[in-house]
C-alpha positions in Angstrom: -2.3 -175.7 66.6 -3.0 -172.4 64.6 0.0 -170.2 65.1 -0.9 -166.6 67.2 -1.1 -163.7 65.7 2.1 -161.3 65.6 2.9 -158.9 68.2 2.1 -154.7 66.3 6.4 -154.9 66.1 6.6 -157.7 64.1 3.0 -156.4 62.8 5.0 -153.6 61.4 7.8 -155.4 59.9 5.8 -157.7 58.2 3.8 -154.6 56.6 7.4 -153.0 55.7 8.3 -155.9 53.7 5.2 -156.3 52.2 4.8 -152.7 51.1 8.3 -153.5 49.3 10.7 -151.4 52.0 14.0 -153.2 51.1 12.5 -155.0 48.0 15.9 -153.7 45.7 17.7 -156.0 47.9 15.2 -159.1 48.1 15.3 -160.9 44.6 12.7 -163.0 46.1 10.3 -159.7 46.5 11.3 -158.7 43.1 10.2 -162.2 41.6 7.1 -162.2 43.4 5.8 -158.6 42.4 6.0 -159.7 39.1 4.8 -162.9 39.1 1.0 -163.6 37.8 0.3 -165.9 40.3 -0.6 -165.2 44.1 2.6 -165.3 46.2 2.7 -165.8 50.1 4.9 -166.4 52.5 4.8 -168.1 56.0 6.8 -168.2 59.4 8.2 -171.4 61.0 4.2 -171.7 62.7 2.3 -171.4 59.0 1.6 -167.8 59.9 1.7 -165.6 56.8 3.8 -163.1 56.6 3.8 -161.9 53.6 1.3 -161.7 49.9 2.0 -160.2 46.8 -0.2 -158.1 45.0 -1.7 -161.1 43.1 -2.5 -162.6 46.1 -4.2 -159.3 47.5 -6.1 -159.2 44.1 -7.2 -163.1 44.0 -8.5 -162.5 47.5 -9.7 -159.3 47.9 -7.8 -158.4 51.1 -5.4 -155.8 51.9 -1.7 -157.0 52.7 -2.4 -156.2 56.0 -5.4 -158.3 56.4 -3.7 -161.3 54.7 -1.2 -161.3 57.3 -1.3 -164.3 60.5 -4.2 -165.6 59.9 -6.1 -163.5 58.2 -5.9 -165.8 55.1 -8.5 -167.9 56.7 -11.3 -165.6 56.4 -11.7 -165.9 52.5 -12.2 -169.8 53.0 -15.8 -170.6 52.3 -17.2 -171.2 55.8 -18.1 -174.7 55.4 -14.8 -175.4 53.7 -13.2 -173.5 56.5 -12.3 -176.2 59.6 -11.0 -178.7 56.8 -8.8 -176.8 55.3 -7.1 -175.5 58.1 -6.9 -178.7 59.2 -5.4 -179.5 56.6 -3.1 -176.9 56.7 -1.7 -177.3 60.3 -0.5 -181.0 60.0 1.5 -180.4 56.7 3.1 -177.5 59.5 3.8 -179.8 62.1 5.1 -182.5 59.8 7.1 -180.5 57.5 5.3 -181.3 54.8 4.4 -180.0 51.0 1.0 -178.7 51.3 -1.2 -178.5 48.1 -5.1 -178.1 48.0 -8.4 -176.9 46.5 -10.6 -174.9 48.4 -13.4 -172.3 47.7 -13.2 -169.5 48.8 -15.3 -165.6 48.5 -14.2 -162.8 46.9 -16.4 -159.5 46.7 -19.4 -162.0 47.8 -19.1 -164.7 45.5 -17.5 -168.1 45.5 -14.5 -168.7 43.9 -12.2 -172.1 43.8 -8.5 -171.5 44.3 -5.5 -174.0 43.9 -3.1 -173.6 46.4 0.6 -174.9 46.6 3.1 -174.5 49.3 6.8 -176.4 50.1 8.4 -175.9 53.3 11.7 -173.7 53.5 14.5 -175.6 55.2 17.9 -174.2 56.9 21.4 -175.6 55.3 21.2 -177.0 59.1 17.7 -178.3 58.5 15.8 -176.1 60.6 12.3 -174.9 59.2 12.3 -171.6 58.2 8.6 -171.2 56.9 6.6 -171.9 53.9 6.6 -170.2 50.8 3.5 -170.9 48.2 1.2 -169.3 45.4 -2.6 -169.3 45.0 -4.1 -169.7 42.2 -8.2 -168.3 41.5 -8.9 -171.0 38.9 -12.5 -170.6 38.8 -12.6 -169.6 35.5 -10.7 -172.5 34.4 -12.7 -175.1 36.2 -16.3 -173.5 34.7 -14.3 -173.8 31.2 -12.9 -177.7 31.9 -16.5 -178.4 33.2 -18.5 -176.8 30.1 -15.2 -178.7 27.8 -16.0 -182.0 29.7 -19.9 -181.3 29.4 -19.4 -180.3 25.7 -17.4 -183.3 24.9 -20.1 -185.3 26.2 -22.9 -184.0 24.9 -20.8 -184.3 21.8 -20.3 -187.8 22.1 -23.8 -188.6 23.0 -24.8 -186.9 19.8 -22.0 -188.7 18.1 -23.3 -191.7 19.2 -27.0 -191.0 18.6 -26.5 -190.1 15.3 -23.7 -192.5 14.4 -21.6 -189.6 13.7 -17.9 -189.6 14.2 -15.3 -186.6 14.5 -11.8 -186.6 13.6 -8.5 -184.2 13.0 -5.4 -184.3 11.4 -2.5 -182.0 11.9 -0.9 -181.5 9.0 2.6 -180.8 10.5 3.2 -183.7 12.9 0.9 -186.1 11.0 -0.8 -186.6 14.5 -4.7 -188.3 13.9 -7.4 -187.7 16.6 -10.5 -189.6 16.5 -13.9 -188.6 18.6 -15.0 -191.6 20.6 -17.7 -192.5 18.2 -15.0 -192.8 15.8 -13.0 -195.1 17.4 -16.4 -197.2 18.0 -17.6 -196.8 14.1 -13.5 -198.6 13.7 -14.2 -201.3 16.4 -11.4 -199.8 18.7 -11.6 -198.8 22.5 -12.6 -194.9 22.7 -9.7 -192.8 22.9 -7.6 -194.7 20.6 -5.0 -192.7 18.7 -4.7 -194.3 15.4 -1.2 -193.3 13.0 -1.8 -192.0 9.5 -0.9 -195.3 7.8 -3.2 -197.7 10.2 -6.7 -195.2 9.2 -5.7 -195.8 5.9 -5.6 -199.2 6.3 -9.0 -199.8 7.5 -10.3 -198.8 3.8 -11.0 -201.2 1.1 -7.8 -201.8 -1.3 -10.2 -200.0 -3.7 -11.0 -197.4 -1.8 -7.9 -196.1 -0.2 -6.4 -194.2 -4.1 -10.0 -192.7 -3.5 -9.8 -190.8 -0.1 -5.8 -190.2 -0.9 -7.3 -188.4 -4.0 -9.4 -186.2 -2.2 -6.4 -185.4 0.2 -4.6 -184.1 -1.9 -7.1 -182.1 -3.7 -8.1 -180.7 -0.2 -4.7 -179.7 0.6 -3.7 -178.2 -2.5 -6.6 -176.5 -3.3 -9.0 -176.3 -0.3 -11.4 -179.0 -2.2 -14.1 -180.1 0.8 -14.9 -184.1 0.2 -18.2 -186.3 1.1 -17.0 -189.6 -0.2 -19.3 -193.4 0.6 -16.6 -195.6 1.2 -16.2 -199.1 2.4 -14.2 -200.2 4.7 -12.9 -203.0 7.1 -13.3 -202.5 10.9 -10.7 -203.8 13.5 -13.3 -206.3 14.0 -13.6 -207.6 10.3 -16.7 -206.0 10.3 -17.2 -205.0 6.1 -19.3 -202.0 6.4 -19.7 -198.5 4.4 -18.9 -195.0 5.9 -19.5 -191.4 4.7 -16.5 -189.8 4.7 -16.4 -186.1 4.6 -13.5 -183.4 5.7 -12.2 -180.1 4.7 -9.1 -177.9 5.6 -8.3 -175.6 8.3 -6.2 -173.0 7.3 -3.5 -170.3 9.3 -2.4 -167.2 7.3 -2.9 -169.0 4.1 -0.9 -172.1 4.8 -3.1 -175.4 5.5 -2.8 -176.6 8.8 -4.8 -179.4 9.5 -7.8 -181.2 8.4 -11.2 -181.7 10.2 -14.0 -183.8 9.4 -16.2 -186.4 10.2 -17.6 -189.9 9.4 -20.6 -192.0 9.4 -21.5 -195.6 9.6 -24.0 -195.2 6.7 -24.0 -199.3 5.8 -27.8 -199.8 6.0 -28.1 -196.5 3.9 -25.7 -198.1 1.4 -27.4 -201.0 1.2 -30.9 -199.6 1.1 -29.9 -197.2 -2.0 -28.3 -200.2 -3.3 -31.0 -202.4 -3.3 -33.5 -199.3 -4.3 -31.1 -199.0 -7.5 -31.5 -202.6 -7.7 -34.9 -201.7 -7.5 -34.9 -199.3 -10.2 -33.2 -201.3 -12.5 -35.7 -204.2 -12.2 -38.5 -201.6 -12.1 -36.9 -200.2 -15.3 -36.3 -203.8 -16.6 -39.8 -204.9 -16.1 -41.2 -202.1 -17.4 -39.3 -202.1 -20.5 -40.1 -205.9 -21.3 -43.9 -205.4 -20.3 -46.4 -206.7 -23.4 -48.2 -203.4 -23.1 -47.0 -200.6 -25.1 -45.6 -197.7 -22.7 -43.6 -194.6 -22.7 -42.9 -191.7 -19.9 -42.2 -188.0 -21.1 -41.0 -185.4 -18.9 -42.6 -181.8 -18.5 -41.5 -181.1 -21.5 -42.9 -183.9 -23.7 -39.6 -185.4 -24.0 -39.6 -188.9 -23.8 -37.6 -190.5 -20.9 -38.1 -194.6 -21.5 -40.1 -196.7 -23.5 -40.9 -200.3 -23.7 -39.3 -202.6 -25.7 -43.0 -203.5 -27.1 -43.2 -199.9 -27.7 -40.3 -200.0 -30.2 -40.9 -203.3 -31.8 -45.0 -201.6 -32.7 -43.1 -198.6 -33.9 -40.0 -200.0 -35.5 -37.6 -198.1 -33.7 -34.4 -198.2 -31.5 -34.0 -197.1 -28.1 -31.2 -194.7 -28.7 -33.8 -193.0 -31.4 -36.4 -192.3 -29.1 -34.9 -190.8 -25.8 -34.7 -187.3 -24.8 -36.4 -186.6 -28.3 -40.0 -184.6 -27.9 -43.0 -187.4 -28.1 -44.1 -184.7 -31.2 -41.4 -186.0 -33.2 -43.6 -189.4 -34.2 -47.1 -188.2 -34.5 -48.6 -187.1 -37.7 -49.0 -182.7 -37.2 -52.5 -182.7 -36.6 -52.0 -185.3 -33.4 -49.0 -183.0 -32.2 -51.5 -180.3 -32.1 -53.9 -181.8 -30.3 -51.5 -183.1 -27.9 -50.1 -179.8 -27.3 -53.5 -177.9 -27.3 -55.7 -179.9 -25.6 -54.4 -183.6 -24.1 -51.4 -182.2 -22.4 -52.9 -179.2 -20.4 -55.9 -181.4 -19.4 -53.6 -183.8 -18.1 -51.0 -181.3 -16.0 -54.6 -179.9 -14.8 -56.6 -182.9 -14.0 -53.7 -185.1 -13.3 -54.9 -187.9 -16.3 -56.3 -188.2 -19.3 -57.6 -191.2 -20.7 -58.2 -192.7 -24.4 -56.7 -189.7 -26.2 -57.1 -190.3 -29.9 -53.5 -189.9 -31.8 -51.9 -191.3 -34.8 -47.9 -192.4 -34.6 -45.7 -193.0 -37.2 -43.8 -195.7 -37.5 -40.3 -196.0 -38.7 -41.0 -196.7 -42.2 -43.8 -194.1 -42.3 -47.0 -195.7 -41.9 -49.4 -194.5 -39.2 -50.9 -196.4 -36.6 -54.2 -195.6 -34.5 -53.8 -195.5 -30.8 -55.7 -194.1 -27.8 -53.2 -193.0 -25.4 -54.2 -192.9 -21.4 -51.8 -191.3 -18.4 -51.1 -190.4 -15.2 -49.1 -187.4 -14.3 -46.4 -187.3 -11.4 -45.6 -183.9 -9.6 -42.5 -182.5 -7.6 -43.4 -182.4 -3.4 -44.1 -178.2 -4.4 -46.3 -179.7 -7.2 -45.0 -179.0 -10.2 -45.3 -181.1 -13.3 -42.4 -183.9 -13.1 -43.6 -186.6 -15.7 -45.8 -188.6 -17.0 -46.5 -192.6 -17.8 -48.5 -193.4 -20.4 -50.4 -196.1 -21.5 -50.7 -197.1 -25.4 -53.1 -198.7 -27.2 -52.8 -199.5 -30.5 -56.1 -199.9 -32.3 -54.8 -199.8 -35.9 -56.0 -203.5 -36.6 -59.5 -202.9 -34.4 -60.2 -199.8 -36.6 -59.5 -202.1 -39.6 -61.4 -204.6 -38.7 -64.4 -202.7 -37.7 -64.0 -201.1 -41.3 -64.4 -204.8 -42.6 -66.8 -205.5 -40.5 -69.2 -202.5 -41.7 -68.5 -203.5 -45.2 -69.4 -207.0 -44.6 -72.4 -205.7 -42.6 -73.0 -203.4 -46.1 -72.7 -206.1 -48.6 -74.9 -208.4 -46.1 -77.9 -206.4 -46.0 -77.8 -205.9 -50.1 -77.5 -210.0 -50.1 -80.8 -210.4 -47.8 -82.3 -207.4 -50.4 -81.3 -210.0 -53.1 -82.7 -212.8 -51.3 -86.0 -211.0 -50.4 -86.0 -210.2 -54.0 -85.1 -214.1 -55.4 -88.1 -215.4 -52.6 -90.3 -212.6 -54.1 -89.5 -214.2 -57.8 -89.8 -217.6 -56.9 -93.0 -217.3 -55.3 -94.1 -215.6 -58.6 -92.4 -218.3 -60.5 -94.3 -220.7 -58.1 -97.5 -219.4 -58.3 -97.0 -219.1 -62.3 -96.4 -223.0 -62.1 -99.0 -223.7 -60.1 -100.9 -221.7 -62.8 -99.5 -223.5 -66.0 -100.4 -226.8 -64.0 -103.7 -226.1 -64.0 -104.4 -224.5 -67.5 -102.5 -226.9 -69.5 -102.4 -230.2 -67.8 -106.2 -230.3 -66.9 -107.1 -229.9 -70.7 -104.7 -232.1 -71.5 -106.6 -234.9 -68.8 -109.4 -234.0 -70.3 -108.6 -234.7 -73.9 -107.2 -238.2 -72.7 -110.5 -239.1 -71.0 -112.2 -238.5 -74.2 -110.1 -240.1 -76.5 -110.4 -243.4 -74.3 -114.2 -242.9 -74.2 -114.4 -242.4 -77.9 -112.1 -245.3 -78.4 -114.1 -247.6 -75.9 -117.3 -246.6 -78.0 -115.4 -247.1 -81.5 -115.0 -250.3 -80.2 -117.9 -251.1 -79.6 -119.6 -250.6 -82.8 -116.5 -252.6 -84.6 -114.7 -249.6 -85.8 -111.5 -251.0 -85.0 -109.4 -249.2 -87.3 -110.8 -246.3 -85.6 -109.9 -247.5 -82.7 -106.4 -248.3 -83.0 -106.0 -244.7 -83.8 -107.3 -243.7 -80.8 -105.5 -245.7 -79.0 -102.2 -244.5 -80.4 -103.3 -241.0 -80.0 -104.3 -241.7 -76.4 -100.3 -243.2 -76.2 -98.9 -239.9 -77.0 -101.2 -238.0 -75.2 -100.3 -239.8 -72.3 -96.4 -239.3 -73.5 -97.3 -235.2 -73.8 -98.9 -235.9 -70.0 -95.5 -237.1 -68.9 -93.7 -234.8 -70.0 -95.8 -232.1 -68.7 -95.5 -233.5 -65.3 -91.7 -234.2 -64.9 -91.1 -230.5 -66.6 -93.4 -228.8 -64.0 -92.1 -231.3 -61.2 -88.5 -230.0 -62.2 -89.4 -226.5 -61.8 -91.2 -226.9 -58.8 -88.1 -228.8 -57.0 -86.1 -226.0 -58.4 -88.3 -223.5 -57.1 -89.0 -225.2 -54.0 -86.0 -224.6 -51.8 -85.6 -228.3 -50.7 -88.6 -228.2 -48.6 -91.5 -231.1 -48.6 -94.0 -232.5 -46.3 -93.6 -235.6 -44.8 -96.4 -237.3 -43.9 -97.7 -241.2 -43.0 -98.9 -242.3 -46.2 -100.6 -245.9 -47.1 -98.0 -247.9 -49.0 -100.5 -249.8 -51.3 -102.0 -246.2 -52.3 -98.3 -245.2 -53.5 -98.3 -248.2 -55.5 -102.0 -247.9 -57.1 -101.5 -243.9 -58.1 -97.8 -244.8 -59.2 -99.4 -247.4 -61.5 -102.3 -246.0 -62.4 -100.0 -243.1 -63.8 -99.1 -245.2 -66.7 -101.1 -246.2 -70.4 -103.7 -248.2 -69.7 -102.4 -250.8 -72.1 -99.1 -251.1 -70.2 -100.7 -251.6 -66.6 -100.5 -255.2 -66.7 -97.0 -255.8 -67.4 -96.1 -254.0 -64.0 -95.6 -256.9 -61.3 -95.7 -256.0 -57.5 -93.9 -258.6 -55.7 -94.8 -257.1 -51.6 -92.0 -258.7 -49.3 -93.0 -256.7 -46.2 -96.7 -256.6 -44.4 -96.1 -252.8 -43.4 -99.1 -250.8 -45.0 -97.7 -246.7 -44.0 -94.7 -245.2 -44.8 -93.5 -241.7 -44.0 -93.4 -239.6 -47.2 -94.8 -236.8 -49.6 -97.2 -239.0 -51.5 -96.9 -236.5 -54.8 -92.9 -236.3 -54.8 -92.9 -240.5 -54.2 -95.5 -241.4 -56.9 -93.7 -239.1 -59.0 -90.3 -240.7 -58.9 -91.9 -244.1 -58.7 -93.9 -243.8 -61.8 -91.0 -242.4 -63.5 -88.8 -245.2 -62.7 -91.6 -247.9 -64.1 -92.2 -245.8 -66.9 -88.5 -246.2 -67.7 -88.5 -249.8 -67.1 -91.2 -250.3 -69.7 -89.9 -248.2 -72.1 -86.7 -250.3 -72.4 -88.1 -253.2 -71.1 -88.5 -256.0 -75.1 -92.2 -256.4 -76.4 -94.5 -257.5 -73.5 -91.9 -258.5 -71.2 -92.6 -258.0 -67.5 -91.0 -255.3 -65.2 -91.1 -256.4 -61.4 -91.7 -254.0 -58.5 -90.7 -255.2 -54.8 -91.6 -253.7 -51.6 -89.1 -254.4 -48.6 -88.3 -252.4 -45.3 -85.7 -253.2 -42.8 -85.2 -252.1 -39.3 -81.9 -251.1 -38.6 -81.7 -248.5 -39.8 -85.7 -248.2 -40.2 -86.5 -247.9 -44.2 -88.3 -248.3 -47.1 -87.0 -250.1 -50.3 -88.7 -250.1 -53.3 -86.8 -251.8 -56.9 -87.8 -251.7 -60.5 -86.4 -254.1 -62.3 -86.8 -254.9 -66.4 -85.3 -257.5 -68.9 -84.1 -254.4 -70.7 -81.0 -254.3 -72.8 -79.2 -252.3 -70.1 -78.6 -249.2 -69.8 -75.1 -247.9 -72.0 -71.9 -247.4 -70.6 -71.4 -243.9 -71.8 -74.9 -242.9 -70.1 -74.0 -244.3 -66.4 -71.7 -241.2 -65.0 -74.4 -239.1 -65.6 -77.4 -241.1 -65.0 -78.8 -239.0 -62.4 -78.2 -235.5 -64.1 -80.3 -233.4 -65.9 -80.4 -234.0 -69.2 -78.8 -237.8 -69.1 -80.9 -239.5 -72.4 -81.5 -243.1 -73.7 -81.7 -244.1 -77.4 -85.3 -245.3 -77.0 -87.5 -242.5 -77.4 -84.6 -240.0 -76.9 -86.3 -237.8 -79.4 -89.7 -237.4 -77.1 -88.0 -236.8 -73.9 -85.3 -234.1 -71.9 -83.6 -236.1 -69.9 -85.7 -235.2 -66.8 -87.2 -238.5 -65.4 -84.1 -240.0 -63.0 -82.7 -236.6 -62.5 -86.3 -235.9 -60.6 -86.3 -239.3 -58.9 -82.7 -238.8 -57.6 -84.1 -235.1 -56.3 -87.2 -236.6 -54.8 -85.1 -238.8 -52.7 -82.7 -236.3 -51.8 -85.3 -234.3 -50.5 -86.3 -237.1 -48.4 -83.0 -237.7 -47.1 -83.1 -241.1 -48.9 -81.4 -242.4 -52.2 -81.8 -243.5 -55.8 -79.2 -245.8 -57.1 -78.1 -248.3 -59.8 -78.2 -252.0 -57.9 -77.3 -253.6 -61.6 -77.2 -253.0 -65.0 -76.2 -255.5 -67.9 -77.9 -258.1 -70.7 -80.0 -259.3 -68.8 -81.5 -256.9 -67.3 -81.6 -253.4 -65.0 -82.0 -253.1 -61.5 -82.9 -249.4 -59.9 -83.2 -249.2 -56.1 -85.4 -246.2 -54.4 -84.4 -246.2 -50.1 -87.2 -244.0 -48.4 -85.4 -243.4 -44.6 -88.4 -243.6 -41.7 -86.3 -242.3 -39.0 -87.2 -238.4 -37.8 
């Protein structure tokens, strides 16, 4: 039960000793007026009977209100019946009492820590309790905002994978933040020696962080290292590792810092620089020609097509100003007018320049790029895009001179047509004015001879008759010389028509002296009557091969003409053959050319007659050959193709 309050004697005494009456004598009043802490002291019932000042000051009552039980009334009312509870059982059994209660002072709440043990005779009576009180309100707000701040540090630790860490410099003693311990795989609040955080780095990496220990503790260097390292787990990972030094009246102290799990960071700028270098490797083995040039102009890579178009090396071409291998009037213009417009606009495109290569010759190139800014957007670089149109400008310049030096040939060729047509129509007119006298002067002489003849003038006659011969000679001649010029003139052009083969024949014969007529033989093989052919060209190179066949054919000998046609592939053959000599040895490689001459009548003729019939069948797609020559005889073989 609560002990009862003291009678006003003992009321008095107790206010005597606390007001320090006798306190010279008491060392126990001494030691607990000086003491920091609240002191109190209790009878044998737990009634107080005595505070110190700090007591008084922590409670905010007067030594004689603290007395008995005054105490109680600074116990926070619903605190109250608890702790004086509490406090009478550790009374009745003797015991140490020690609690935490809140109480008010000046009207707020306060916690205090109370301790009391009881005091017990050398005969082991209970003489009363003696205790202090301590306000620790202040310290519990701080422990509570240390606790909460620890938390909230370790939740932002752990959120952003950020670990803290200390080392005293003095006792060598390492603290690790929880998020620490969990970036090293070890429980939280694991306290790690010197030697074992060392450990955890790579073999490489540990001369590294010593390094920048050193430095940090010699001369106050801070560090932000990427390291990797080995957790307790085996886990290979990397960590940013950054720290600086605390210092005390000059003298380092400790060091603080921090660390990071920054592995996927690691490995992202690792594989971006694995990126760059591929990027860089591709872009330096692309088959276009390309270079990049900072804000200055200075060139910052090139491709390797780039060099090999130029002639350069790689180590002659970086940092230097793009200026340096243009021809002056292209570095003007790039300075004046492409560059601005492409800082402005943020491209250009097909800018006209000349390089120069590294012997010194120029090439022609339209240059296009793109410019790249800084996030505040200011000119960073530019990639550009080359195109070298050195061999296109070349062969454009070929091209117009080709076109030039075409148009002059069609002039010429308008011109030659204009002449042949002349030369056509001249022919057409020396045909007419020489070779129709000429027909006319044979038809007389044969009527004059057939009237000499019959009034028995044959002296007369025969003279005639040999005139009439070399008329018809003159006729021949006439003909193969215009025929010549005409095929010449011509252009290889005839006109093919279905003609009667039996007409050929009779024209082809009737062509020749009358007197030699009958010695011409047609031996028909076929009973096809049309051919396709130009009846003029045909009868020309048929007459001139009979007409050849007679002239070297002996005395009145006969000269055979056959007809045949096959079917496969369709044609018409026609062959002259004589009892001739044959025709010389010398004379057969140029049979066919103009020119080519036999020894009878050489003196009379030029060598046109088989040139024209090898033309005629030309034309006609056909051919004139030599089926035998010898003795015995000649053979010549005309092959007229009826096939479109």
């Amino acid at each position: 039960m609560m002990p009862t309050p003291p009678d006003d004697g003992a009321s008095q005494a107790n206010l005597a000793a606390a007001s320090g009456l006798g306190a010279s004598a008491d060392p126990f009043a001494v030691l607990a007026e000086t003491a920091p802490l609240g002191v109190f002291r209790t009878d044998t019932a737990g009634g107080f009977t005595y505070t110190n000042a700090g007591w008084q000051a922590a409670s905010g009552l007067s030594a004689a209100q603290s007395l008995g039980d005054g105490w109680a009334a600074t116990v926070q009312p619903e605190d109250r019946a608890w702790v004086l509870d509490h406090w009478r059982r550790s009374v009745e059994r003797r015991e140490p009492f020690e609690m935490r209660y809140r109480g008010r002072r000046d009207g707020s709440v306060r916690q205090f820590w109370v301790r009391a043990r009881p005091l017990v005779s050398a005969g082991g009576a209970l003489a009363g309790y003696v205790g202090v009180v301590e306000d620790v309100t202040d310290r519990i707000t701080a422990e509570r905002e240390l606790r909460d701040s620890k938390a909230l540090l370790d939740r932002t630790g752990r959120v952003a994978g950020i670990g803290g860490w200390s080392l005293d410099l003095q006792t060598e003693e390492l603290v690790w933040s929880d998020q620490t311990c969990r970036i090293h795989d070890v429980e939280p609040g694991y306290r790690p020696s010197l030697q074992e955080a060392f450990s955890y780095y790579k073999p490489e990496a540990r001369p590294v962080i010593e390094a920048a220990l050193r430095r940090g503790v010699a001369h106050g260097e801070p560090w932000s290292l990427e390291l990797p390292l080995v957790t307790a787990k085996g886990r290979e990972i990397w960590v940013l590792s950054q720290g600086q030094v605390d210092w005390q009246d000059g003298v380092p102290v400790r060091l603080v810092g921090a660390c990071q799990d920054v592995t996927e960071h690691h490995r992202a700028a690792v594989e971006l620089e694995h990126n760059r270098q591929r990027l860089r490797a591709l872009y330096e083995s692309t088959p276009a020609l390309m270079h990049s040039v900072d804000a200055a102009g200075r060139v910052l890579s090139v491709s390797n097509r780039w060099l090999d178009r130029l002639g350069y090396k790689r180590q002659q071409v970086i940092g230097r100003s793009l200026e340096d291998f243009m021809t002056p009037a292209s570095a003007r213009q790039l300075r004046e007018v492409y560059r601005p417009a492409m800082w402005r606009d943020g491209q250009v495109s097909d800018c006209a320049l000349q390089l120069i290569t590294v012997d010194g010759r120029l090439r022609d190139v339209l240059i296009s790029a793109v410019a790249e800014y800084t996030p505040e957007g200011q000119p960073l670089r530019a990639l550009a895009l080359v195109d070298d149109i050195t061999e296109d400008l070349q062969r454009q310049a070929e091209l117009a001179h080709e076109q030039q030096m075409r148009r002059q040939t069609e002039r010429h060729v308008q011109e030659l047509d204009q002449l042949l047509r002349e030369r056509s129509e001249m022919l057409d007119v020396l045909a007419h004015e020489v070779r129709q006298p000429l027909n006319n002067a044979s038809a007389a002489l044969q009527s004059a001879a057939l009237s000499l003849a019959g009034q028995g003038e044959r002296e007369a006659q025969m003279r005639l008759t040999r005139a009439q011969a070399v008329l018809s000679q003159v006729l021949a001649g006439v003909d193969n010389t215009l025929a010549a010029a005409s095929l010449l003139a011509g252009g290889g052009r005839i006109a093919r028509e279905d003609a009667d083969i039996d007409t050929l024949l009779a024209v082809s014969i009737a062509d020749l002296p009358r007197e030699q007529r009958g010695r011409i033989v047609v031996h028909r093989h076929t009973a096809t009557r049309t051919a396709l052919m130009d009846m003029s060209l045909m009868r020309l190179a048929l007459r001139n091969l009979l007409s050849n066949a007679l002239k070297y054919a002996p005395g009145a000998s006969t000269v055979a003409l056959h007809v045949m046609d096959f079917d496969e592939p369709p044609a018409l053959q026609l062959e002259v053959a004589d009892a001739g000599p044959g025709i010389p040895r010398e004379l057969l490689p140029r049979l066919f050319t103009r020119g080519a001459r036999g020894s009878a009548g050489a003196e009379s003729t030029h060598g046109l007659g088989l040139y024209i019939v090898r033309r005629v069948m030309d034309m006609h797609g056909g051919n004139a050959e030599l089926l035998r020559t010898g003795p015995l005889g000649t053979v010549m073989r005309l092959t007229l193709p009826q096939a479109d």
